[in-house]
N, CA, C and O atoms as CSV, one atom per row, in Angstrom:
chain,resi,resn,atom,element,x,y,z
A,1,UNK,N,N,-3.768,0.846,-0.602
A,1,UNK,CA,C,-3.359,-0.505,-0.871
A,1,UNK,C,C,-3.361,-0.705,-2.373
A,1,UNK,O,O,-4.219,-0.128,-3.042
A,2,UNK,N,N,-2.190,-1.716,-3.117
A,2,UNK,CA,C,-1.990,-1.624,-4.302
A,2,UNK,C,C,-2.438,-3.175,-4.793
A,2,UNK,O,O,-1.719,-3.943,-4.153
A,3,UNK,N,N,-3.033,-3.682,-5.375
A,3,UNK,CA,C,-3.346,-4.625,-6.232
A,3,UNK,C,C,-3.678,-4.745,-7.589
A,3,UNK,O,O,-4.699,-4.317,-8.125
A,4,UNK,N,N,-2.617,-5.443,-8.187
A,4,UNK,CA,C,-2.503,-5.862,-9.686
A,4,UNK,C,C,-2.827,-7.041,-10.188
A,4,UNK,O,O,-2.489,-8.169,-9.830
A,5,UNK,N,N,-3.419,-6.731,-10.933
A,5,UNK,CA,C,-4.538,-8.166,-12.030
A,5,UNK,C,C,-3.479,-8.096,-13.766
A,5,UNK,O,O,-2.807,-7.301,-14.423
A,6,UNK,N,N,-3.925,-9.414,-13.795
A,6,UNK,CA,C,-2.863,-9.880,-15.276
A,6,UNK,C,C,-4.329,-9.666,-16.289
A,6,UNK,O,O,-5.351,-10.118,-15.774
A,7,UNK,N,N,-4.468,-9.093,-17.507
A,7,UNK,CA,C,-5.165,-9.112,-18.458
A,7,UNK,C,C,-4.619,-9.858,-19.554
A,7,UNK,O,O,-3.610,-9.375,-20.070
A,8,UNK,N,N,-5.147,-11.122,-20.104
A,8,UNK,CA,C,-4.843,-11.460,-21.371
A,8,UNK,C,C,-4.714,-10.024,-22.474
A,8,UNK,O,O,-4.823,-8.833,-22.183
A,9,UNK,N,N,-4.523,-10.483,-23.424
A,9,UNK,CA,C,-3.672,-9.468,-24.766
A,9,UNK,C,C,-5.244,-9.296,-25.476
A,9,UNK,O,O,-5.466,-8.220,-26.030
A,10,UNK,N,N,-6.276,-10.287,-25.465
A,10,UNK,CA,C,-7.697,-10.116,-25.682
A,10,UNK,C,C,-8.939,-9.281,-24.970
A,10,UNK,O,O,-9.858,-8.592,-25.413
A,11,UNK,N,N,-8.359,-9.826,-23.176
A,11,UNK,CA,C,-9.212,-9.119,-22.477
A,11,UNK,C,C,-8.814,-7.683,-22.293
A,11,UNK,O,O,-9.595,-6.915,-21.730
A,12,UNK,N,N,-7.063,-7.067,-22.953
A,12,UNK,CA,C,-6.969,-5.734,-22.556
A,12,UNK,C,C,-8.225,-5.228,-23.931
A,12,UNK,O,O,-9.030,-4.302,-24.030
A,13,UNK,N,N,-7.947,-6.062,-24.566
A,13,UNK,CA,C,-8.294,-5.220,-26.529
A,13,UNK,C,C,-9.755,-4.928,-25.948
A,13,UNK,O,O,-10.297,-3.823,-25.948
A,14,UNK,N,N,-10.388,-6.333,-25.363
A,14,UNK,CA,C,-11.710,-5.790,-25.090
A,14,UNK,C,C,-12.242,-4.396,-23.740
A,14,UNK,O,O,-13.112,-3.528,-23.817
A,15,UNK,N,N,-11.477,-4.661,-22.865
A,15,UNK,CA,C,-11.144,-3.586,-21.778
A,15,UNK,C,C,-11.280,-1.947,-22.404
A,15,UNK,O,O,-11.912,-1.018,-21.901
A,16,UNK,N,N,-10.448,-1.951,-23.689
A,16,UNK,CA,C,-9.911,-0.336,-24.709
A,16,UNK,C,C,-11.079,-0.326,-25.069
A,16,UNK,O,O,-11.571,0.802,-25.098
A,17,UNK,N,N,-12.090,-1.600,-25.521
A,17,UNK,CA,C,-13.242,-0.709,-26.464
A,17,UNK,C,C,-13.872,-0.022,-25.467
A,17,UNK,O,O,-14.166,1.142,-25.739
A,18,UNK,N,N,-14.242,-0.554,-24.065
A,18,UNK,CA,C,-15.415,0.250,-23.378
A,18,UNK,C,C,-14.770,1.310,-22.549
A,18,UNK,O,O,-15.467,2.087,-21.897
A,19,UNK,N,N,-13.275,1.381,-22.547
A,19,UNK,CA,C,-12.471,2.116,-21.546
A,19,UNK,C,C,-11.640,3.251,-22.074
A,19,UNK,O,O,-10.781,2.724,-22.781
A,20,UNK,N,N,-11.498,4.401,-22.074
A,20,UNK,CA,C,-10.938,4.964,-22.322
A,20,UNK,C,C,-9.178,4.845,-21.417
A,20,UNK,O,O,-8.090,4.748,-21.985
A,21,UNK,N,N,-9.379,4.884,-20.246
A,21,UNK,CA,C,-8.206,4.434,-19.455
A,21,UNK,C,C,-8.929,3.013,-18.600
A,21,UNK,O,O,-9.795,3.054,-17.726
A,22,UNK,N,N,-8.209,1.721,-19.221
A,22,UNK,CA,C,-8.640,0.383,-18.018
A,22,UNK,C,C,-8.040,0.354,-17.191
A,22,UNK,O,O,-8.496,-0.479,-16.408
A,23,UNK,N,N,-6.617,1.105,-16.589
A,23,UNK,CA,C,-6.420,1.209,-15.090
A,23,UNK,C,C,-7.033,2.056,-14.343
A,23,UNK,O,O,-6.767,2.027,-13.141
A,24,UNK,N,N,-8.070,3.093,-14.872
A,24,UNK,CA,C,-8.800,3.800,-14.237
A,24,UNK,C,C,-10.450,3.403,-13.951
A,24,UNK,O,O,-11.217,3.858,-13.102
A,25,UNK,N,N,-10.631,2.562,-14.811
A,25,UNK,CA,C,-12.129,2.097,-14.956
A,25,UNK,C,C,-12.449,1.222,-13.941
A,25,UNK,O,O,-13.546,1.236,-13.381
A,26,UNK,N,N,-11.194,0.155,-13.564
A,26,UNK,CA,C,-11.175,-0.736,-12.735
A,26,UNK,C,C,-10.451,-0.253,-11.657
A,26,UNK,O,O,-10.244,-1.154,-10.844
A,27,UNK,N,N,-10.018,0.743,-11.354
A,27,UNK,CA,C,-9.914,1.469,-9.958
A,27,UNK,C,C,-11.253,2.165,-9.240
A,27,UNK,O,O,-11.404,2.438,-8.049
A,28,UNK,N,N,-12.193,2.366,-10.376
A,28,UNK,CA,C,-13.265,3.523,-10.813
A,28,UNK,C,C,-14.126,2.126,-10.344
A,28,UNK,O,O,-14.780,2.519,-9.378
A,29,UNK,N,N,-14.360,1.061,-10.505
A,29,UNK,CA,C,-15.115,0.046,-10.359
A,29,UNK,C,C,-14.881,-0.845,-9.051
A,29,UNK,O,O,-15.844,-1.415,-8.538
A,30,UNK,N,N,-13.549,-0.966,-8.496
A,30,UNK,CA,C,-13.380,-1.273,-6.999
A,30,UNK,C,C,-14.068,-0.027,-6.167
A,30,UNK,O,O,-15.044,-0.206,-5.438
A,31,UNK,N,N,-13.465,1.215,-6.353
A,31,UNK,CA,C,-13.314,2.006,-5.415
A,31,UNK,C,C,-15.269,2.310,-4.930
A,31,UNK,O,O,-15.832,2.476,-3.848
A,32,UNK,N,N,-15.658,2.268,-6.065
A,32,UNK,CA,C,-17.569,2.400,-5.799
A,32,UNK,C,C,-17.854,0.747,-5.521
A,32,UNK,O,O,-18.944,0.666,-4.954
A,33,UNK,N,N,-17.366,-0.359,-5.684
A,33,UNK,CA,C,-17.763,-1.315,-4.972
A,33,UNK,C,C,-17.715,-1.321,-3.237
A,33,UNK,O,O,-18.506,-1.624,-2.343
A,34,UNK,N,N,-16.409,-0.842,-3.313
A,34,UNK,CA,C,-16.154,-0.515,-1.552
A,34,UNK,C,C,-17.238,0.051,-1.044
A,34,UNK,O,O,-18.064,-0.488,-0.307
A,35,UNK,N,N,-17.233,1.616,-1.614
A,35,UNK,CA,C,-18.251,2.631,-0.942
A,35,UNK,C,C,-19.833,1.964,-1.051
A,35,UNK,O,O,-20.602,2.198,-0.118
A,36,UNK,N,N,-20.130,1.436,-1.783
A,36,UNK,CA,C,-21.358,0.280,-1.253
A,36,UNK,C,C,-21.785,-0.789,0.088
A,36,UNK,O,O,-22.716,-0.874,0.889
A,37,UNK,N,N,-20.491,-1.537,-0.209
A,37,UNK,CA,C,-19.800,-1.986,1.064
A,37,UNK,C,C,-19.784,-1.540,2.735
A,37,UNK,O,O,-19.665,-2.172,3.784
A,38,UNK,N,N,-19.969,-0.110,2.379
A,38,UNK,CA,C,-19.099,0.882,3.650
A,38,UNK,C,C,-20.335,0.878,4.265
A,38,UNK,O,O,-20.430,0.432,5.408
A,39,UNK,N,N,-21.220,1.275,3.720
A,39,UNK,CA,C,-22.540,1.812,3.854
A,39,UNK,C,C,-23.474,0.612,4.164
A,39,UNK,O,O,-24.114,0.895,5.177
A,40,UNK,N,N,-23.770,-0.484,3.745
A,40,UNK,CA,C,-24.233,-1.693,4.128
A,40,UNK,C,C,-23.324,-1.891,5.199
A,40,UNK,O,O,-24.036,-2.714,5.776
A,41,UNK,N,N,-21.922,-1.768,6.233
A,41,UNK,CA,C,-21.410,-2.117,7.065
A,41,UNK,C,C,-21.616,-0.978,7.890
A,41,UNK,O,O,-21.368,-1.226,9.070
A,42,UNK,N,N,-21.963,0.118,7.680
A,42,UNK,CA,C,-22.228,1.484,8.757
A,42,UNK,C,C,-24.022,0.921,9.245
A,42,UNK,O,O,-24.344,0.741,10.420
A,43,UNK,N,N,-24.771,0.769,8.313
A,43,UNK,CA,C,-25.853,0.145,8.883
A,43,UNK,C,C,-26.129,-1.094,9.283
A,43,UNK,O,O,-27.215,-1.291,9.828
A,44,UNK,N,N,-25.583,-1.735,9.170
A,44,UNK,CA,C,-25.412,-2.971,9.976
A,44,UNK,C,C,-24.494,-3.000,11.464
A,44,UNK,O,O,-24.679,-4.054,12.071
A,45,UNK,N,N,-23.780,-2.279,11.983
A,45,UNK,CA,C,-22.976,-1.613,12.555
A,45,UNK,C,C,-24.072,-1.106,13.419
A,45,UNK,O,O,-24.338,-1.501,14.554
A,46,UNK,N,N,-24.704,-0.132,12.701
A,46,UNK,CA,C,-25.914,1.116,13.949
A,46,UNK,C,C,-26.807,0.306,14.029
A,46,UNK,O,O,-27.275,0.153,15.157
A,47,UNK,N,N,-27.212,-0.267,13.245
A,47,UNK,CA,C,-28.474,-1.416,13.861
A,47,UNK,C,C,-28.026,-2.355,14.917
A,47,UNK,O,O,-28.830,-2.511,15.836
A,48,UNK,N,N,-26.867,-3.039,14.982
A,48,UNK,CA,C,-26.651,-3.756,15.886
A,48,UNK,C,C,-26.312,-2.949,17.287
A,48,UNK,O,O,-26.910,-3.337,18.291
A,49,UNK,N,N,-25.474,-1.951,17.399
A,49,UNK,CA,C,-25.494,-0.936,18.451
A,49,UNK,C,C,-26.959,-0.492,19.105
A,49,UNK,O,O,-27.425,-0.330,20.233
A,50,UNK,N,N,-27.279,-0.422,18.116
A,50,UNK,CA,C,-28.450,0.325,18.647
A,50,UNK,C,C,-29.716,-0.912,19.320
A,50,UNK,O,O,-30.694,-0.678,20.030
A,51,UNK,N,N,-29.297,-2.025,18.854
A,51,UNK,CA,C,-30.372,-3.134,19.196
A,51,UNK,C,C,-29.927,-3.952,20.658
A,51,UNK,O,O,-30.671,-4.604,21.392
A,52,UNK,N,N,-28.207,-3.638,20.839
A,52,UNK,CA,C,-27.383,-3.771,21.785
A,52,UNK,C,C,-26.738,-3.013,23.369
A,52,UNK,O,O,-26.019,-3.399,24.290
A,53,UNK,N,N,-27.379,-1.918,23.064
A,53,UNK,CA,C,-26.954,-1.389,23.243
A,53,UNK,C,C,-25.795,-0.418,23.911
A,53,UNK,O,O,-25.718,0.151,24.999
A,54,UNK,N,N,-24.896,-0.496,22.711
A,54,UNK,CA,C,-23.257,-0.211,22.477
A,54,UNK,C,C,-23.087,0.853,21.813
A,54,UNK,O,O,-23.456,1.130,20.671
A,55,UNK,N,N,-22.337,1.630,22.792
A,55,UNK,CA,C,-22.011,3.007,21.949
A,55,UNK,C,C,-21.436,3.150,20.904
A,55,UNK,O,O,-20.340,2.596,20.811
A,56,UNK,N,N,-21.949,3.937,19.732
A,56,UNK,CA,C,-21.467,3.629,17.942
A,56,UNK,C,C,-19.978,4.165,17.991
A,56,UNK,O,O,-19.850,5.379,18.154
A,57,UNK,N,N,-18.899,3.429,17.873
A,57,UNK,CA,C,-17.692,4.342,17.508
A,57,UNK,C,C,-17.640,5.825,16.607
A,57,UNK,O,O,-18.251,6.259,15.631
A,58,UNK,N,N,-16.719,6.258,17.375
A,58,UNK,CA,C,-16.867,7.977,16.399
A,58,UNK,C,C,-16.352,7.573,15.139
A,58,UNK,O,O,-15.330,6.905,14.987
A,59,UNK,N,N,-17.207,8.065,14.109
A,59,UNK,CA,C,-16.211,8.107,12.673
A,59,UNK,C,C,-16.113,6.808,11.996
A,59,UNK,O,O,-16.041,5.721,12.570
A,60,UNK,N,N,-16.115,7.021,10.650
A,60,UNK,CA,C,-16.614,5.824,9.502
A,60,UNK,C,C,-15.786,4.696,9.782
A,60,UNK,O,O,-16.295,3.601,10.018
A,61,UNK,N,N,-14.479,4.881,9.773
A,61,UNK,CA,C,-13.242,3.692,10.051
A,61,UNK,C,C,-13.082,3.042,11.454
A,61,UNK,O,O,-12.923,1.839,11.666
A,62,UNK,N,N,-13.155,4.136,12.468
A,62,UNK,CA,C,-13.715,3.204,13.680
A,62,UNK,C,C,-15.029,2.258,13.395
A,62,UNK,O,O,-14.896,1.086,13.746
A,63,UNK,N,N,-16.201,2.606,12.838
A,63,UNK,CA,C,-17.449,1.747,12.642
A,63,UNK,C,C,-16.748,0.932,12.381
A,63,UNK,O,O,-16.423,0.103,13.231
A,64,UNK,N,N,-16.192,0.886,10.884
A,64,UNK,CA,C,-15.957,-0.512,9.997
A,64,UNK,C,C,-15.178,-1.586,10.952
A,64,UNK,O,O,-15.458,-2.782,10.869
A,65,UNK,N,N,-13.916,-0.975,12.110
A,65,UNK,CA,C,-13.334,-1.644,12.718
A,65,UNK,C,C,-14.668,-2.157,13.740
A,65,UNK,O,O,-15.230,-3.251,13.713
A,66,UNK,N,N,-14.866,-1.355,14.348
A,66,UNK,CA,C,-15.683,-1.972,15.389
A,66,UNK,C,C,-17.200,-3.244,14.859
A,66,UNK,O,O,-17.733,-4.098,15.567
A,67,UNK,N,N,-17.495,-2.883,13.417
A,67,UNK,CA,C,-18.263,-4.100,12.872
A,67,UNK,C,C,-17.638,-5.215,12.876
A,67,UNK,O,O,-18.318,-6.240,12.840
A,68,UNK,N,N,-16.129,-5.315,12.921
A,68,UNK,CA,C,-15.648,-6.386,12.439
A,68,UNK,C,C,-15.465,-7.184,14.107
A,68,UNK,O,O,-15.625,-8.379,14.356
A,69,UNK,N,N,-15.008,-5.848,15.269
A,69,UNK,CA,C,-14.946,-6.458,16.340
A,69,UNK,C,C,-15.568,-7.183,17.418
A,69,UNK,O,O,-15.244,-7.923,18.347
A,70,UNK,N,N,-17.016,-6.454,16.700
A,70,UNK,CA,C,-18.096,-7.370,17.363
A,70,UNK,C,C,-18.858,-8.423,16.946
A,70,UNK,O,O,-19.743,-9.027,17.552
A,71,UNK,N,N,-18.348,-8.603,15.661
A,71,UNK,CA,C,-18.740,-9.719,14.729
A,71,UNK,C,C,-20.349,-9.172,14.110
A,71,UNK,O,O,-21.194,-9.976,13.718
A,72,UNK,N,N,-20.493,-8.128,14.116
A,72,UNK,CA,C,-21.209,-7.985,13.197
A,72,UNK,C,C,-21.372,-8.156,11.661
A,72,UNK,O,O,-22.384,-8.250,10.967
A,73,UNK,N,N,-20.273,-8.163,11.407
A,73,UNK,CA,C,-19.676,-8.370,9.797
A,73,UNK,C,C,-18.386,-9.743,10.253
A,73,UNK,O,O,-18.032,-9.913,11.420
A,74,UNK,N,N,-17.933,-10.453,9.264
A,74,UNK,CA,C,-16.646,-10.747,9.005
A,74,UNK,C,C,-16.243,-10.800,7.681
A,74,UNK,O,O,-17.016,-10.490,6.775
A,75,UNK,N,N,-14.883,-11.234,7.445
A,75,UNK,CA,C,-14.354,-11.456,5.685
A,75,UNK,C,C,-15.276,-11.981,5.150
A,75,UNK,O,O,-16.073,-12.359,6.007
A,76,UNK,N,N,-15.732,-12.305,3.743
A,76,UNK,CA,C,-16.366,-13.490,2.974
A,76,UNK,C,C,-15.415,-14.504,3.240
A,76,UNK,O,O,-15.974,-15.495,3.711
A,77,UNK,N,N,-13.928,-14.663,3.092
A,77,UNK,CA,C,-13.237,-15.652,3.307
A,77,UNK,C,C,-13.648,-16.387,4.492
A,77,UNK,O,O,-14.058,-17.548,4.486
A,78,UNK,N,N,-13.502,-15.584,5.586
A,78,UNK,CA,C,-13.557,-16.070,7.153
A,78,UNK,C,C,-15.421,-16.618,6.860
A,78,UNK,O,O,-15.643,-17.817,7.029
A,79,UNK,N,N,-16.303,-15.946,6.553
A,79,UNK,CA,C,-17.099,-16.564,6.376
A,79,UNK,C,C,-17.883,-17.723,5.922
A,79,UNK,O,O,-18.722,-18.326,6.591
A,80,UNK,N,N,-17.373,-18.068,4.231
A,80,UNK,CA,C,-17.323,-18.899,3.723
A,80,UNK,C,C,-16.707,-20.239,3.943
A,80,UNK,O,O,-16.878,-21.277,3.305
A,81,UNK,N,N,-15.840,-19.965,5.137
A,81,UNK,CA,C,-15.064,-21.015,5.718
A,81,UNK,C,C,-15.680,-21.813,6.988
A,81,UNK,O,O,-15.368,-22.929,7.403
A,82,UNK,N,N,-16.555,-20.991,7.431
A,82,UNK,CA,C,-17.287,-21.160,8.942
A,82,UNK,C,C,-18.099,-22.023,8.893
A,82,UNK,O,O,-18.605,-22.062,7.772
A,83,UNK,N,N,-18.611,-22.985,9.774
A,83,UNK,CA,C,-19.582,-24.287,9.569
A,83,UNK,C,C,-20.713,-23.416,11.032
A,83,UNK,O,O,-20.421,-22.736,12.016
A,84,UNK,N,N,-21.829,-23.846,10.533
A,84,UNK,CA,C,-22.976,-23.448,11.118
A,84,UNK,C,C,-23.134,-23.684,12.694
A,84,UNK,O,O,-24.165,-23.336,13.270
């Protein structure tokens, strides 16, 4: 999936001092945000299976789907939107 961000002409200048490549730093900075992500949703995922007990889908991308299908996880959007 492709997503593009606008940098002011200031925030690239500042981006170059700490970056050698800033389309790589900030690919380099999503892509390890995810894999944080993955891993807080694989254990949250086996804890709930396992407290449920529901057989863990095979394989990392089934988990993530199946966290989302059992509502173990949802979006922050969908979340942030939800009343108690």
């Amino acid at each position: 999936m492709d997503y593009t961000i606008t940098l002011s002409d200031t925030e690239k200048k500042c981006m170059e001092y700490i970056a050698v490549d800033v389309d790589e730093w900030i690919t380099n900075a999503a892509t390890n945000r995810a894999a944080v992500a993955k891993q807080e949703i694989l254990k949250l995922n086996m804890e709930y299976c396992n407290e449920n007990s529901v057989t863990i889908a095979t394989g990392e991308d089934a988990q993530i789907t199946q966290a989302y299908t059992l509502g173990v996880i949802k979006k922050l959007a969908d979340a942030s939107t939800s009343t108690p």
